[in-house]
C-alpha positions, 0 to 999 in steps of 0.5 A: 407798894413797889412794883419789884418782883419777889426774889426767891429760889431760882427755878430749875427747868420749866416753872411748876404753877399748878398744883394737884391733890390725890388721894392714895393708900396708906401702902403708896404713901409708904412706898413713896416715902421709901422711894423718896427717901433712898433716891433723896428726892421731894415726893413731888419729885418722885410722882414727877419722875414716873409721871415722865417715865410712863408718859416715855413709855406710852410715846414708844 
């Protein structure tokens, strides 16, 4: 076996290495498909996006 590392997609930022389940309503996951879908982001990265933006706002 070769001691080469893995290519794969690059990485924007800081690596994301952990990973989370949660358990949401029928109505959030519909509203996070919409928000998903008109900002044309993953829905992991709109959970991201307002977990940084609540965390700015408990900063201020």
């Amino acid at each position: 076996m070769s001691d080469k590392k893995k290519m794969g997609r690059p990485v924007e930022g800081e690596p994301k290495t952990e990973k989370i389940g949660i358990r949401i309503s029928k109505i959030d996951l519909e509203k996070l498909e919409i928000c998903s879908k008109k900002l044309n982001k993953s829905r992991s990265n709109v959970i991201i996006d307002g977990i940084r933006r609540t965390y700015r706002e408990i900063e201020d």
